[in-house]
C-alpha positions in Angstrom: -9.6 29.7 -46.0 -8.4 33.0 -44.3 -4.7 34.4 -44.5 -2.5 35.4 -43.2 -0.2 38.3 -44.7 3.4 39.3 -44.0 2.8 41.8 -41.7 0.4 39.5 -39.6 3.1 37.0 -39.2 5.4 39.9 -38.2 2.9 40.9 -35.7 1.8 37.3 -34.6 5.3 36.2 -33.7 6.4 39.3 -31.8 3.7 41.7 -30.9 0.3 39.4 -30.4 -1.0 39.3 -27.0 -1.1 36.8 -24.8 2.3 37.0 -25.1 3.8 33.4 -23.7 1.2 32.0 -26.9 4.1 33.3 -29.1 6.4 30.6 -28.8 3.9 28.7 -30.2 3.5 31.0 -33.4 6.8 31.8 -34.1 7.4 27.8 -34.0 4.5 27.3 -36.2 5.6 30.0 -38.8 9.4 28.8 -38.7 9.0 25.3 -39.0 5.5 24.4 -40.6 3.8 22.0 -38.9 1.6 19.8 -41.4 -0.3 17.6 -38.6 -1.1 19.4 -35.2 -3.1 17.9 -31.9 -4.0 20.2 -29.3 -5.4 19.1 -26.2 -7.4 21.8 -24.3 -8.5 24.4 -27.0 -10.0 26.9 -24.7 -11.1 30.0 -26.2 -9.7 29.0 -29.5 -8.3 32.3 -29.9 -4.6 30.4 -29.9 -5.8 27.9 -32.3 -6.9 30.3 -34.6 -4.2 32.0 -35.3 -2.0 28.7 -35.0 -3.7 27.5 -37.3 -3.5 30.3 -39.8 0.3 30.7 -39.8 0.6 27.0 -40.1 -1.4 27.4 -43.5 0.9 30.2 -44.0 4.1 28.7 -43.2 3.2 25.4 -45.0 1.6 26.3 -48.2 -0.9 23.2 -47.5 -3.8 22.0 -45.7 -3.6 21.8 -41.8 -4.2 18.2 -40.4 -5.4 19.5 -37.0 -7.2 17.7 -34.2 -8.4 19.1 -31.2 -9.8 17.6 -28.3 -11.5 19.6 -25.2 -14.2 18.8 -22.8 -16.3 21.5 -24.7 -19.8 21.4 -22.9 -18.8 18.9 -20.5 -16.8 21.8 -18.6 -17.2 22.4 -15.1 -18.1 25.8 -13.3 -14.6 25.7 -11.6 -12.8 24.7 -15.5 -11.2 27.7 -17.4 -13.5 29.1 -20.2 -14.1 27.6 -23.6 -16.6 27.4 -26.6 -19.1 24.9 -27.2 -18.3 22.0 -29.7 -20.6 23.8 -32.6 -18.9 27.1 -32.0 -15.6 25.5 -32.6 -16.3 23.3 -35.4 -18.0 26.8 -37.2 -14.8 28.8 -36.2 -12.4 26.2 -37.1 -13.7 24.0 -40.3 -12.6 27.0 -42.2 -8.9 27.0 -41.4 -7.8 23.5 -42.8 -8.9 19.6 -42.4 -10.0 19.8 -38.4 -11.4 16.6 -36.4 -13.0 18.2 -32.8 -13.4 15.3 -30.2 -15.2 16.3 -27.3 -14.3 14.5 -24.2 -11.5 14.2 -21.5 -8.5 13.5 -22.5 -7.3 10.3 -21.5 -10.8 8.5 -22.9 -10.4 10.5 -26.2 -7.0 9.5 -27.0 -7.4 5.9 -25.1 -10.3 5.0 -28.0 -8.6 7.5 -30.9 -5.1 7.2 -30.6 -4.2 4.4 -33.0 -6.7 6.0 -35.6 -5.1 9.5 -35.1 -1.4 8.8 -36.1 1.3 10.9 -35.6 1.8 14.5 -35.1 4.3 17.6 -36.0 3.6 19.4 -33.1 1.4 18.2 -29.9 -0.1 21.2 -27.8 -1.1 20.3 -24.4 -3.0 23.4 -22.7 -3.4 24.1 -18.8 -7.3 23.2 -19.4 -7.1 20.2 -18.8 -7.9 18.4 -15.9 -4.4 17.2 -14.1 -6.4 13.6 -13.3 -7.2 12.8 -17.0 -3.6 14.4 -18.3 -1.6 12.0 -16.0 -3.4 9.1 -18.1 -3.0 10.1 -21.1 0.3 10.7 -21.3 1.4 7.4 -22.7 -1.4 7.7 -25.2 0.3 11.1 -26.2 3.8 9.2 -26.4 2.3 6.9 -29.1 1.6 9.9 -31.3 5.2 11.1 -31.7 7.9 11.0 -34.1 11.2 11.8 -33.4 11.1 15.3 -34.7 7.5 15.7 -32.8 7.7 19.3 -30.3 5.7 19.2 -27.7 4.6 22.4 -26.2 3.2 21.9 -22.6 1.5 24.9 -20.3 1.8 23.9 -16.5 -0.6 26.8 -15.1 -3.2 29.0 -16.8 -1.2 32.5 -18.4 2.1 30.5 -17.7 4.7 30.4 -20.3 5.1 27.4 -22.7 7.3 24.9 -21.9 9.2 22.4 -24.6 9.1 19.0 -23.2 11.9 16.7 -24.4 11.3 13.2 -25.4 12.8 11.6 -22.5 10.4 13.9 -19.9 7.5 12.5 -21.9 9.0 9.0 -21.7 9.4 9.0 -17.8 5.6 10.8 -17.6 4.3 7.9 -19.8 6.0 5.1 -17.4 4.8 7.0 -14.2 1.3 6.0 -16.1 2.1 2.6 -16.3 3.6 2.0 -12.8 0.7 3.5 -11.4 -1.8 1.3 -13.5 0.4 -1.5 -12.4 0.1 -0.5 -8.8 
């Protein structure tokens, strides 16, 4: 498993570039996240490193599942790696589960088999349609000391959503269903 050393944690919380991903890794380094979801991995550069400072900040082996459309990306979708490329880059970082798919399909058939998370990461790659709907399969998946880190625009900055934003975005789900 790789490492992570002092002065990369030094460096990964303050100096690492893209610089609005370092919310996420000085959060990851401070409070340890044993069991992380990300939907929308991208270029998995984020992950990466998330993933090494959790192993870091934790002592332990990363429970981490991703999911991402992986080759079933559009020409108009932001980049991303193909499902073998990320289980080759990722496998070695901790316990990982890749599910390839959109969103709201993947966590509609997984979410009871997944549990709950530590930390949810819910990237700008996704498509807004399928993130709409799965919102109430992501408010399954929390616990009440869950963070949720939500990108509303590619290169935007990291939002925290509180657990009564996810709430209402969950209901909006259901009330549309409901029609």
């Amino acid at each position: 498993m790789a490492t992570l050393g002092w002065a990369g944690s030094v460096w990964l919380a303050r100096l690492s570039r893209p610089a609005h991903d370092r919310v996420i890794h000085r959060h990851v380094l401070s409070r340890a996240p044993r069991r992380i979801l990300e939907l929308g991995l991208g270029t998995l550069v984020r992950t990466e490193r998330m993933l090494m400072a959790a192993a870091r900040a934790s002592g332990q082996d990363v429970r981490y599942v991703g999911l991402d459309r992986f080759e079933g990306r559009g020409p108009g979708d932001p980049p991303g790696v193909s499902l073998k490329q990320a289980h080759r880059r990722l496998h070695p970082l901790g316990r990982v589960q890749l599910v390839p798919g959109n969103v709201d399909t993947s966590l509609a058939r997984l979410c009871n088999q997944l549990g709950q998370f530590d930390l949810v990461i819910v990237s700008s790659d996704n498509d807004e349609r399928h993130l709409e709907r799965a919102w109430f399969f992501i408010q399954r998946m929390l616990t009440a000391e869950t963070i949720v880190f939500f990108q509303p625009a590619e290169g935007a900055a990291w939002a925290q959503l509180a657990r009564p934003r996810i709430d209402e975005l969950a209901a909006q789900t259901v009330l549309r269903r409901a029609g």
